[in-house]
Backbone as ProteinMPNN parsed JSONL, in Angstrom:
{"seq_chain_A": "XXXXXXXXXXXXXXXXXXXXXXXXXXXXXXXXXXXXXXXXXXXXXXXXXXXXXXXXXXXXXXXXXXXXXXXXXXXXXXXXXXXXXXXXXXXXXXXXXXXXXXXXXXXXXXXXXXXXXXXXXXXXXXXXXXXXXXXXXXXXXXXXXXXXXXXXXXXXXXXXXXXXXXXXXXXXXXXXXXXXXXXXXXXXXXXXXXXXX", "coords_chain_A": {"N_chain_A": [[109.86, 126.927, 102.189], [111.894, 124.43, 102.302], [112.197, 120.745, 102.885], [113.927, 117.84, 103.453], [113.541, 115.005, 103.344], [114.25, 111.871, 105.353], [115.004, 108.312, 105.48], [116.407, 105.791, 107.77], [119.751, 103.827, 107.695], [120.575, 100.416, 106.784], [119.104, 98.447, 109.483], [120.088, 96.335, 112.627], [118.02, 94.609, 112.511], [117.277, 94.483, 109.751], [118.703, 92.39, 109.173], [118.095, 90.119, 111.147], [115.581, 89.305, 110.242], [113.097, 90.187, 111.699], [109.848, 92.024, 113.174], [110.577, 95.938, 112.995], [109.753, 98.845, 113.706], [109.052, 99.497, 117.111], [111.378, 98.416, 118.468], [114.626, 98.476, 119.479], [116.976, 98.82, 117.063], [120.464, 99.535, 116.357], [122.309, 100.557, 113.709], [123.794, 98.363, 110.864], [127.164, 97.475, 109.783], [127.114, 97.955, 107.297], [124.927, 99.639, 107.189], [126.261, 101.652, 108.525], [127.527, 102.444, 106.865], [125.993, 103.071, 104.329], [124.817, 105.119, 105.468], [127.129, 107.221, 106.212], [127.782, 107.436, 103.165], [125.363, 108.697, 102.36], [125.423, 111.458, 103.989], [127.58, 112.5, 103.021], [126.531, 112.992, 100.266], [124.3, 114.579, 100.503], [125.915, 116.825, 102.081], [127.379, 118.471, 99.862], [125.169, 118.738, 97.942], [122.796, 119.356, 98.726], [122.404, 120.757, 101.321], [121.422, 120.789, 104.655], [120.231, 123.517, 106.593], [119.336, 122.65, 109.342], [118.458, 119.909, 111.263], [116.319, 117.657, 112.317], [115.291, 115.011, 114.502], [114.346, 111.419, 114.913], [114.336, 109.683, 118.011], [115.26, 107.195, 118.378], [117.732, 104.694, 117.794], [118.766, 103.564, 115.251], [117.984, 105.726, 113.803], [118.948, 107.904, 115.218], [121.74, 107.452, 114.816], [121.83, 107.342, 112.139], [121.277, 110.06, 111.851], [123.539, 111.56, 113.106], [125.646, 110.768, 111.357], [124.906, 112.401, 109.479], [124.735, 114.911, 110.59], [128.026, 115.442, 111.398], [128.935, 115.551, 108.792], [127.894, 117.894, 107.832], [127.73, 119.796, 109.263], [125.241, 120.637, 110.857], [123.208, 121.392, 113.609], [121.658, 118.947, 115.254], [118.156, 118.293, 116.131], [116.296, 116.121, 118.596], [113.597, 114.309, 118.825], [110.933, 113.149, 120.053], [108.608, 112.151, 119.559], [109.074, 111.56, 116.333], [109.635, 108.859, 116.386], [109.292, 105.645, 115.143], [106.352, 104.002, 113.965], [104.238, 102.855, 116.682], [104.383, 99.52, 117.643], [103.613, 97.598, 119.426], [103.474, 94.863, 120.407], [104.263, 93.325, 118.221], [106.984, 94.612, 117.816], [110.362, 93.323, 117.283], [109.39, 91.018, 117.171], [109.767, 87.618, 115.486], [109.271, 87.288, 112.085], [107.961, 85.054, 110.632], [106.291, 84.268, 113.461], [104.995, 86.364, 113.976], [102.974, 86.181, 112.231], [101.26, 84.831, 113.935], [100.036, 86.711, 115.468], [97.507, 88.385, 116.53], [95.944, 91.424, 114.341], [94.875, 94.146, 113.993], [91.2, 94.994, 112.794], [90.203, 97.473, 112.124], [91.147, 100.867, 111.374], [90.93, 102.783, 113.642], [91.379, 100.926, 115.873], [93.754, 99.884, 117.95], [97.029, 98.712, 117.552], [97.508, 95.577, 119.711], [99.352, 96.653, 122.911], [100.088, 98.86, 121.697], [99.924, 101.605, 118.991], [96.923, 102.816, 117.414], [96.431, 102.982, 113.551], [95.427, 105.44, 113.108], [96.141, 107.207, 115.371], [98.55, 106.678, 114.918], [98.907, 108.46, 112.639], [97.854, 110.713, 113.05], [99.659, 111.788, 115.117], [102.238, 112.068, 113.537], [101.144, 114.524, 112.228], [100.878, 115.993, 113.904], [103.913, 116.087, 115.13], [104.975, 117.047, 112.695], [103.633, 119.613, 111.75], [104.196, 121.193, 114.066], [107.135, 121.284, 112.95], [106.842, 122.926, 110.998], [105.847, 124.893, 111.884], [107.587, 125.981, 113.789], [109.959, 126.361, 112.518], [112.397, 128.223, 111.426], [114.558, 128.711, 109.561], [115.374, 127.953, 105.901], [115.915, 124.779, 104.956], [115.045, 121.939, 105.822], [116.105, 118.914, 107.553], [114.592, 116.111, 107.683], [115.569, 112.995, 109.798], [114.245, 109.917, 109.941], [111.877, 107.212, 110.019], [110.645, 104.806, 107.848], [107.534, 104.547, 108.077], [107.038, 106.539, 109.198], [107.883, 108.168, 106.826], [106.525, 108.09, 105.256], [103.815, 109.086, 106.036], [104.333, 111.756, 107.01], [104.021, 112.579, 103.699], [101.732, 111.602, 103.551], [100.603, 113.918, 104.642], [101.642, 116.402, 103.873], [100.264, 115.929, 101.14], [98.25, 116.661, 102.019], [96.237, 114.385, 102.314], [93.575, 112.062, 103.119], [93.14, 110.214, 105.935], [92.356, 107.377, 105.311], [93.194, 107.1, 102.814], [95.089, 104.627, 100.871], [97.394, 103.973, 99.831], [100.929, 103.707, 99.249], [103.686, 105.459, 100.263], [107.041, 104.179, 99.451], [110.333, 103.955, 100.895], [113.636, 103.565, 100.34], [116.518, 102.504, 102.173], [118.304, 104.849, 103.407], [116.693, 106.424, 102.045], [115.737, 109.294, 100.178], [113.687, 112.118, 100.04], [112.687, 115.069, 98.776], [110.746, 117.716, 99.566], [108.581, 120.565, 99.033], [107.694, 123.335, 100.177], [105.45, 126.366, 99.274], [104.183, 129.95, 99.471], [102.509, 129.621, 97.388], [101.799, 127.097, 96.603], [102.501, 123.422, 96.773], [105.558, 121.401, 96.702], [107.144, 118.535, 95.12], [110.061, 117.854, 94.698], [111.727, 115.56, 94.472], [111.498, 111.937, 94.818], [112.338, 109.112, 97.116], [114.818, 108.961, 96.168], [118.124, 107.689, 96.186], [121.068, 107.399, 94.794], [122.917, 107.912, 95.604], [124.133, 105.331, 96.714], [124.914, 103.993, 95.014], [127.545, 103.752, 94.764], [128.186, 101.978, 96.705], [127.421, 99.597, 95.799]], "CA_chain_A": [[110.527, 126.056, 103.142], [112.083, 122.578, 101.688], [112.106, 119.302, 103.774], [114.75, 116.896, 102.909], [113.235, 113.367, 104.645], [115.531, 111.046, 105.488], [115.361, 107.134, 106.586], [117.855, 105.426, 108.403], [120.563, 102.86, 107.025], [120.178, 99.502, 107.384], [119.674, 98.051, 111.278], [120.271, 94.689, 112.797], [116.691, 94.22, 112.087], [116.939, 93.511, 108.663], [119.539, 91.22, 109.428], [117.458, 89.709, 111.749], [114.11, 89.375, 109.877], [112.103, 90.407, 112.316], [109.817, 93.455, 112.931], [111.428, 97.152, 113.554], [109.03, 99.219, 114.854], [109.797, 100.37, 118.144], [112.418, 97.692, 118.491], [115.073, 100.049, 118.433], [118.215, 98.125, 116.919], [121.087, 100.026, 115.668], [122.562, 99.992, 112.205], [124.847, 97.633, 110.125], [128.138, 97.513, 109.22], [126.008, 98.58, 105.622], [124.175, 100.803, 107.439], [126.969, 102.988, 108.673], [128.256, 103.074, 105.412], [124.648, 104.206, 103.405], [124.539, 106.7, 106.314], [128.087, 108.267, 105.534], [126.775, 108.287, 101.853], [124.15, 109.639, 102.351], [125.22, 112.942, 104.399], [128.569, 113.602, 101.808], [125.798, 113.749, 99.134], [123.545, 115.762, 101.386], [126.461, 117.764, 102.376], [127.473, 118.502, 98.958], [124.771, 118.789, 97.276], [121.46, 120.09, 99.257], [122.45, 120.746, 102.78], [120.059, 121.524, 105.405], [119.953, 124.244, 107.795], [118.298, 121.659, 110.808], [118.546, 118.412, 111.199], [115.266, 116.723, 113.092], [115.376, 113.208, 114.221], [113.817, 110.436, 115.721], [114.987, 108.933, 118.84], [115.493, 105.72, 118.132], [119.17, 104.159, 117.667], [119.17, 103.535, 113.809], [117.207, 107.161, 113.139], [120.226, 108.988, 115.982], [122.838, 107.006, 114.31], [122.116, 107.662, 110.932], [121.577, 112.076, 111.786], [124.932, 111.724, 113.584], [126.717, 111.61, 110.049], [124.432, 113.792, 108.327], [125.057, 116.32, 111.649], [128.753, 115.52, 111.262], [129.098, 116.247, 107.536], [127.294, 119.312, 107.541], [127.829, 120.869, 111.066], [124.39, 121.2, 111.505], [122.536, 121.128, 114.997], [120.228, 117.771, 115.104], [116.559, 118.272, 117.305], [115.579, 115.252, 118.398], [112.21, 114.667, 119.22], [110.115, 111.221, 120.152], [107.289, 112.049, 118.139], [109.459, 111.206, 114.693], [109.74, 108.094, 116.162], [108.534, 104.56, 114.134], [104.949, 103.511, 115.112], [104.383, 101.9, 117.704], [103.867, 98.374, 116.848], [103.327, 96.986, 120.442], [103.808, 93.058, 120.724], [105.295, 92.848, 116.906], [108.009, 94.821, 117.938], [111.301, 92.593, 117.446], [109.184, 89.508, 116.82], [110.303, 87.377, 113.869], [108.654, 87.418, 111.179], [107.007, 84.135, 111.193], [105.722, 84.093, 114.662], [104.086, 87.611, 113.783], [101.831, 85.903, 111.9], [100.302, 83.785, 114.771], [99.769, 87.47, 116.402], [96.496, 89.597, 116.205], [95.737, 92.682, 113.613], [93.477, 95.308, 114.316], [90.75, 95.594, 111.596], [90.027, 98.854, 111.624], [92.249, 102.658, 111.378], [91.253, 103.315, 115.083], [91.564, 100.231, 116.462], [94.933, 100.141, 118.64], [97.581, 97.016, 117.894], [98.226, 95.189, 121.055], [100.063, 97.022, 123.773], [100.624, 99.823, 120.731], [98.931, 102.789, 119.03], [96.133, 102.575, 116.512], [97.015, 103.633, 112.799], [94.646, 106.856, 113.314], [96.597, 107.652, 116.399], [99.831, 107.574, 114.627], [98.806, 109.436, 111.823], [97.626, 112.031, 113.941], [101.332, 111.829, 115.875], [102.775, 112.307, 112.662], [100.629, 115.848, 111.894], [101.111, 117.199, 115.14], [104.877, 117.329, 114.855], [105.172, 118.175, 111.2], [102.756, 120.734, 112.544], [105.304, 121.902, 114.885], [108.145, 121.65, 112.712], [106.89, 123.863, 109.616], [105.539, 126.701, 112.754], [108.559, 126.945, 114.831], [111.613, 126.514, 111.797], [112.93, 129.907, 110.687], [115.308, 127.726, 108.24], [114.985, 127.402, 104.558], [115.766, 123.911, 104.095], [114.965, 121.208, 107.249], [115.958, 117.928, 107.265], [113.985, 115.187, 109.353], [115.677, 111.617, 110.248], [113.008, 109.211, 110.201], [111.664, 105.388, 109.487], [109.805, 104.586, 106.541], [106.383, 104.685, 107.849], [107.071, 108.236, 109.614], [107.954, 109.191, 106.284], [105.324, 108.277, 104.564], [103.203, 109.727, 106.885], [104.381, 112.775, 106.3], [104.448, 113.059, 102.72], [100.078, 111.715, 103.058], [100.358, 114.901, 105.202], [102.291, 116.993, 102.51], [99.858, 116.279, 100.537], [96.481, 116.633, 102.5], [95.337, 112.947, 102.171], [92.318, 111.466, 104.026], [93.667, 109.56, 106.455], [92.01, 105.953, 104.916], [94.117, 106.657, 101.861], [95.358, 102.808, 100.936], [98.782, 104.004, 98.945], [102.531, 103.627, 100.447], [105.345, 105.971, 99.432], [108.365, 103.462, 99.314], [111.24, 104.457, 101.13], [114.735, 102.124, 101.155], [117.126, 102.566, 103.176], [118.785, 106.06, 103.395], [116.372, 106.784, 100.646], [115.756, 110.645, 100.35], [112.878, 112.32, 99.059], [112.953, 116.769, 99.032], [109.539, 118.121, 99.327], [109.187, 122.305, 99.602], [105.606, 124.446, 100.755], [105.807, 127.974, 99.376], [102.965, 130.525, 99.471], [101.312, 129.185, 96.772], [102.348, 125.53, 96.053], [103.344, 122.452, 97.725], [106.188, 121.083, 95.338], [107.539, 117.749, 95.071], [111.07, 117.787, 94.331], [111.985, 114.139, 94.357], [111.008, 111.074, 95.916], [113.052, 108.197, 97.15], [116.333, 109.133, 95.72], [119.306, 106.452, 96.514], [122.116, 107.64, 94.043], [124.414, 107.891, 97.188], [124.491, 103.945, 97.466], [125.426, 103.387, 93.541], [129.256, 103.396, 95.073], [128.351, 100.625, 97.178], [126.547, 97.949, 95.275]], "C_chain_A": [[110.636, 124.65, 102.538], [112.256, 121.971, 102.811], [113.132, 118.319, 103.143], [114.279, 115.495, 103.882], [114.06, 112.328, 104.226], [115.131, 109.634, 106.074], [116.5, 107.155, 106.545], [118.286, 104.078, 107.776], [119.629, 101.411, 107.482], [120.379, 99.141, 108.699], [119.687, 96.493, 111.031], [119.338, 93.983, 112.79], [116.413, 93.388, 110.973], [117.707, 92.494, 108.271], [118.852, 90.038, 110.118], [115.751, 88.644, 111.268], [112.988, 89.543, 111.082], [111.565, 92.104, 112.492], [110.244, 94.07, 113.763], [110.021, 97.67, 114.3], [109.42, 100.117, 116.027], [110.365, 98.986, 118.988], [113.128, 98.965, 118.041], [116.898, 98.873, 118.737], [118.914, 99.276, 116.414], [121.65, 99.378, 114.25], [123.796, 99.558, 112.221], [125.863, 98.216, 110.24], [127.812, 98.597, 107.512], [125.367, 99.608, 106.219], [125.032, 102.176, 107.842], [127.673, 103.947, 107.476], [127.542, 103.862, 103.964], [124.692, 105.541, 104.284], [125.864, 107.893, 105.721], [127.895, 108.595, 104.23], [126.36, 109.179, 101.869], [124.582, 111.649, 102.694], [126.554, 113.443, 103.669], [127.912, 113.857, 100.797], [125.283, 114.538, 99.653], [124.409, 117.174, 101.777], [126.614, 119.093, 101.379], [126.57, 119.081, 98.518], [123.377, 119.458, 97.779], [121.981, 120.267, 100.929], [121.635, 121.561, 103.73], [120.92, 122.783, 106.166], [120.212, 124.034, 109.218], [118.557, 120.75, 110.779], [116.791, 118.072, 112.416], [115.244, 114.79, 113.185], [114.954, 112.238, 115.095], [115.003, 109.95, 117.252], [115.738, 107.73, 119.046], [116.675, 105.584, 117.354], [119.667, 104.387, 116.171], [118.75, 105.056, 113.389], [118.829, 108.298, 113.24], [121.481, 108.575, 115.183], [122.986, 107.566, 112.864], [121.992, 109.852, 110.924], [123.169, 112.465, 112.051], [126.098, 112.059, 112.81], [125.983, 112.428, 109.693], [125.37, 114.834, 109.32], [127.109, 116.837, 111.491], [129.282, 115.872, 109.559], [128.437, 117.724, 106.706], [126.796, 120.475, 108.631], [126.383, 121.422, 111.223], [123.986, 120.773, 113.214], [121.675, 119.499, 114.949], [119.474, 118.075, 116.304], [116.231, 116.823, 117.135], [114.324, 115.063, 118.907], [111.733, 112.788, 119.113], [109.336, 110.93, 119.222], [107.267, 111.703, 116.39], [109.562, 109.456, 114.928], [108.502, 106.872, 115.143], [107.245, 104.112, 114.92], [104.861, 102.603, 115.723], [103.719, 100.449, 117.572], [103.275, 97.214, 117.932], [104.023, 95.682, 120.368], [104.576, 92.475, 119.232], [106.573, 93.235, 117.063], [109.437, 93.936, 118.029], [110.624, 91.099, 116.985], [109.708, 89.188, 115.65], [108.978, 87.496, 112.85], [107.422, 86.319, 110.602], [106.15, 83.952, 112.121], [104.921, 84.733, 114.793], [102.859, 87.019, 113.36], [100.643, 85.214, 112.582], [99.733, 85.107, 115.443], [98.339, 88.24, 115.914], [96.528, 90.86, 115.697], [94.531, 93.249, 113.583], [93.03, 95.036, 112.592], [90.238, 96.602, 111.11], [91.211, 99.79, 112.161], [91.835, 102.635, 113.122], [91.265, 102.187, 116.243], [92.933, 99.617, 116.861], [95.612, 98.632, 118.354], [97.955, 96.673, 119.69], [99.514, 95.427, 121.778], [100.807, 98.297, 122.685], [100.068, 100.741, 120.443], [97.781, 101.913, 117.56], [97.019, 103.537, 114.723], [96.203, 104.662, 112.655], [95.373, 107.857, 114.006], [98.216, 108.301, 115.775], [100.085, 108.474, 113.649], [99.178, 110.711, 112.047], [99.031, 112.436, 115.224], [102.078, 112.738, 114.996], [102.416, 113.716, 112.009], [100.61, 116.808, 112.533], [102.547, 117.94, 114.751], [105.576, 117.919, 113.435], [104.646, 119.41, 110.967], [103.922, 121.832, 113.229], [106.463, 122.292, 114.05], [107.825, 122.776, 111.624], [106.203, 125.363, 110.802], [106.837, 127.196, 113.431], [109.718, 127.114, 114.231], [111.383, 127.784, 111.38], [113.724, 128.995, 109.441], [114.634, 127.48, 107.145], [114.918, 125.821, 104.437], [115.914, 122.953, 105.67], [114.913, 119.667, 106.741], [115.302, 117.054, 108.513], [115.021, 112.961, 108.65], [114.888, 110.755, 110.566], [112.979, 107.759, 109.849], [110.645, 105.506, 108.094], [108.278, 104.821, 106.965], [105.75, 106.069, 108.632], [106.859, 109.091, 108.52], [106.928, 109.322, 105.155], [103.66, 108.91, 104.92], [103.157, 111.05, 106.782], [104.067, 113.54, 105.173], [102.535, 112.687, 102.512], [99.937, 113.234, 104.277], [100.482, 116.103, 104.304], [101.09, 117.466, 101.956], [98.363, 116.381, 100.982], [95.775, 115.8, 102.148], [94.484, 112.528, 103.495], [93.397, 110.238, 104.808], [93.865, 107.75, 106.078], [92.954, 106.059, 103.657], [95.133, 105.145, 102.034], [96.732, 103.02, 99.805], [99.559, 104.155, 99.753], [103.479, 104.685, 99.557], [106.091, 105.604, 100.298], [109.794, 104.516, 99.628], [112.509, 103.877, 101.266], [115.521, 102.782, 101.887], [118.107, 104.017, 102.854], [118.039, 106.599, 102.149], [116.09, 108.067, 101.382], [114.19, 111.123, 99.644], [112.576, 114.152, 99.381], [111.496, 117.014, 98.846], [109.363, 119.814, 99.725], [107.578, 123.027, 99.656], [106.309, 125.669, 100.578], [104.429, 128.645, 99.723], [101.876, 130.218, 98.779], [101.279, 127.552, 96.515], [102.865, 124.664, 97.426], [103.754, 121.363, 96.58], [106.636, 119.844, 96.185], [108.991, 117.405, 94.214], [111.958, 116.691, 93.419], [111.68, 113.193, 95.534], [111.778, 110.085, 96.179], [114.432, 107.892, 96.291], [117.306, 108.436, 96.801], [120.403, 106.977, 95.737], [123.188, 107.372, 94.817], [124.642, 106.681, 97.571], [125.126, 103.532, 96.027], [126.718, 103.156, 94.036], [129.011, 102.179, 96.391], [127.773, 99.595, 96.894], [127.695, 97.53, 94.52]], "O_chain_A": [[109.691, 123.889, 102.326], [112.483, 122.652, 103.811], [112.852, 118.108, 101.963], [114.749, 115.185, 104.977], [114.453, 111.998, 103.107], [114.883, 109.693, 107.278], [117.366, 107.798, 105.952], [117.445, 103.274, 107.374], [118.591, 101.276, 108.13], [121.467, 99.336, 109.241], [119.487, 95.749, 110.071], [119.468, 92.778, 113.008], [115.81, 92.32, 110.874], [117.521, 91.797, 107.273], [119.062, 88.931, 109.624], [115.154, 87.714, 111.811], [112.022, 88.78, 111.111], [112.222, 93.106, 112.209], [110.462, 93.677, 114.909], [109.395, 97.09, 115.187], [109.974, 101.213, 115.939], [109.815, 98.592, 120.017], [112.917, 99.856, 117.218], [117.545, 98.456, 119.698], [118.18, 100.161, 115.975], [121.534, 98.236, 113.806], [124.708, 99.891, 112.977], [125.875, 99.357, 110.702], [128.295, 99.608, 107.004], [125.295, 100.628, 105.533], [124.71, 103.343, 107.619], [128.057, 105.091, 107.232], [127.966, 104.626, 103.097], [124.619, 106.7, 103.878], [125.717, 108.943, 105.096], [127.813, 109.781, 103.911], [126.722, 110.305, 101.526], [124.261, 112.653, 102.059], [126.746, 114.658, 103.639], [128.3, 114.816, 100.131], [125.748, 115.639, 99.356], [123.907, 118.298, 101.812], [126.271, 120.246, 101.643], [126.814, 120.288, 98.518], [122.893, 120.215, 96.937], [121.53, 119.347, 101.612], [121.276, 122.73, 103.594], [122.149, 122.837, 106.214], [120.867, 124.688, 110.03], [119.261, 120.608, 109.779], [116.72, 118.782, 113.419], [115.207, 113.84, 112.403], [115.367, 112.385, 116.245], [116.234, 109.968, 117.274], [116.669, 107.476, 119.811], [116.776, 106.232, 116.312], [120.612, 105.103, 115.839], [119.416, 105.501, 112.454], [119.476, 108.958, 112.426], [122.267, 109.482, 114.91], [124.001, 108.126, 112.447], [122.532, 110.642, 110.149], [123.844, 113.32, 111.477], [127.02, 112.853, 112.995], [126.533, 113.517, 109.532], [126.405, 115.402, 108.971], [127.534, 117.992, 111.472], [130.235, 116.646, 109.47], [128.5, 118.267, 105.603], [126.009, 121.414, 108.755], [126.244, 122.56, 111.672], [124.554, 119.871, 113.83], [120.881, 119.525, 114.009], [120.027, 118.125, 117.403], [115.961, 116.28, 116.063], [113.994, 116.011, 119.62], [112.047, 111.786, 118.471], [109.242, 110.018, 118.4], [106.363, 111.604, 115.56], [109.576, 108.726, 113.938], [107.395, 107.115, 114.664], [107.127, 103.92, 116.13], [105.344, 101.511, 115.426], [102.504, 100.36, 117.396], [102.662, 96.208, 117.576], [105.248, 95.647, 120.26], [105.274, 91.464, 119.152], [107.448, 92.498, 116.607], [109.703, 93.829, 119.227], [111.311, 90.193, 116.512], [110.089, 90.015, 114.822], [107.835, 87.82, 113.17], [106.29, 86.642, 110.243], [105.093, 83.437, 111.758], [103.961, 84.383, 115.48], [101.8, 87.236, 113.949], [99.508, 85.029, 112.143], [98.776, 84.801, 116.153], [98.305, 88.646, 114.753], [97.107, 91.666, 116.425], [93.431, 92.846, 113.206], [93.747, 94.918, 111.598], [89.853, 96.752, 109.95], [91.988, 99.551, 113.085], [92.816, 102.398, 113.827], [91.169, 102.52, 117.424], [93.33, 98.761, 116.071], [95.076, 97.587, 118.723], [98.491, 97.371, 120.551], [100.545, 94.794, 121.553], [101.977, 98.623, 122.881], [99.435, 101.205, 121.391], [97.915, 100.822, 117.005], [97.885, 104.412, 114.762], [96.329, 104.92, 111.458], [95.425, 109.032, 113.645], [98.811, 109.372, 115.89], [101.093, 109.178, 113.592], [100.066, 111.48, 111.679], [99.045, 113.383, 116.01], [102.506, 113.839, 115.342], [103.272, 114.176, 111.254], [100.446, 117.996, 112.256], [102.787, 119.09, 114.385], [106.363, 118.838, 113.211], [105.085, 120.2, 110.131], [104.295, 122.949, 112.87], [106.919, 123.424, 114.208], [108.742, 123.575, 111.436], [106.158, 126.548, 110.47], [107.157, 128.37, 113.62], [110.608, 127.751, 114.795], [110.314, 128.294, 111.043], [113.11, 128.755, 108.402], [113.533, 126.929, 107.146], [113.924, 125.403, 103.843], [116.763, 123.246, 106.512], [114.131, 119.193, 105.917], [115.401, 117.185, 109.733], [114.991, 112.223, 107.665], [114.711, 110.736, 111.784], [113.978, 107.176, 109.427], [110.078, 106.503, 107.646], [107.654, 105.379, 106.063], [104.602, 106.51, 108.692], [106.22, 110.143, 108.536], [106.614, 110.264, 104.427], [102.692, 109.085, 104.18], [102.098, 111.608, 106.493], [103.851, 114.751, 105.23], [101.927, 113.258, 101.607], [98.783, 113.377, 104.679], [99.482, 116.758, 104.012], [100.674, 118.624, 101.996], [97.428, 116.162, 100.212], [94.683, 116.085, 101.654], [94.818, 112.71, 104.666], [94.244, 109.562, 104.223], [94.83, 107.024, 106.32], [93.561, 105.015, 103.419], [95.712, 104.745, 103.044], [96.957, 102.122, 98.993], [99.311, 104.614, 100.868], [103.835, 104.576, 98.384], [106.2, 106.05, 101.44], [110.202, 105.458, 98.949], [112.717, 103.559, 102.437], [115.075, 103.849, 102.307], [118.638, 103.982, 101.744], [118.682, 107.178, 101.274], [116.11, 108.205, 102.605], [113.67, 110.424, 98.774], [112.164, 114.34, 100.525], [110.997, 116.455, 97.87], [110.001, 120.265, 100.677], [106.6, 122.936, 98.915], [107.277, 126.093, 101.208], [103.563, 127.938, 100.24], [100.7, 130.354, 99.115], [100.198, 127.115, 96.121], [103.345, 124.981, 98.514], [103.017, 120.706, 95.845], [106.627, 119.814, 97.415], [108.957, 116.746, 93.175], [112.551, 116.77, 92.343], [111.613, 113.449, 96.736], [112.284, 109.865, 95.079], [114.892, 106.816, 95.908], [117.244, 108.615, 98.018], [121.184, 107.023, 96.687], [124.179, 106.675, 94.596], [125.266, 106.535, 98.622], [125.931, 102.602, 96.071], [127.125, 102.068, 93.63], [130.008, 101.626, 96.855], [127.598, 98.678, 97.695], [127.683, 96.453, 93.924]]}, "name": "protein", "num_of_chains": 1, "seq": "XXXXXXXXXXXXXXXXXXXXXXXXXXXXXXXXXXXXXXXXXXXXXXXXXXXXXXXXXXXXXXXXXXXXXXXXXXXXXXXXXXXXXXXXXXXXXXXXXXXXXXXXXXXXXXXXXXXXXXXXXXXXXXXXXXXXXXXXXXXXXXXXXXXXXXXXXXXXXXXXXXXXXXXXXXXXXXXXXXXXXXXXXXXXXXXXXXXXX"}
């Protein structure tokens, strides 16, 4: 079973400078246009099965082309959404800094989840999705720290693990679980934006 993980284009966020999160902006002018990228290479070239995808505006927006360039179905589901960041949500980026940070993994940000909590979000439904797909190849629509989430799931990391896998914006990364192996295809593949820089 392969995984094709997917973020979403750019939103009015990073226009904005302030944090995403569960701020749920939709995407750019740029962002609609990495997204159509994105799903004529995807179409082309690996096309899913599935589509899975966050709730959230920039996640739905950016499955919408994949779904439309490769007639698949999209599932959406809450649980792909971006963690919950509570009171940072939308703030700028400056102002954040006057705000309070948990110092420990199970200690919850204000009015948000803890990063234990969303870990454990993040294992449930990758949980779900690798028991209930029949489909060879499943793509999920996600945010960057969904998808890295995933991929310390992938690979059966301790939750305290202190490494990031880097995701930009419609970046891609194919990961596949057979009977004996759990392969790593590629990680953060962009090629699909070289025609717009």
């Amino acid at each position: 079973m392969e995984f094709l993980l997917i973020r979403h284009g750019e939103s009015e966020a990073d226009l904005l400078n302030v944090h995403e999160g569960r701020a749920d902006f939709s995407l750019t002018d740029l962002g609609r246009k990495q997204a159509s990228a994105m799903a004529e290479r995807v179409s082309s070239e690996i096309p899913p099965d599935i589509i899975w995808s966050s709730t959230l505006k920039r996640a739905k927006e950016t499955a919408s082309y994949l779904a439309e360039h490769t007639e698949c179905k999209v599932r959406y589901e809450d649980d792909l959404r971006e963690f919950n960041n509570g009171v940072f949500a939308g703030v700028d980026f400056e102002e954040a800094k006057k705000l309070p940070l948990p110092d420990h993994p199970h200690e919850r940000v204000q009015d948000g989840e803890s990063f234990i909590e969303f870990r454990m979000r993040i294992e449930m439904i990758f949980s779900k999705i690798i028991t209930t797909s029949t489909q060879n190849r499943i793509a999920i629509v996600a945010h960057g720290r969904v998808i890295n989430n995933i991929l310390q799931s992938f690979l059966k990391n301790p939750v305290t693990k202190d490494y990031w896998f880097k995701t930009g914006d419609t970046g891609m990364h194919l990961i596949e679980i057979t009977e004996r192996d759990r392969v790593i295809h590629f990680l953060n593949d962009r090629k699909h934006l070289d025609s717009l820089n």
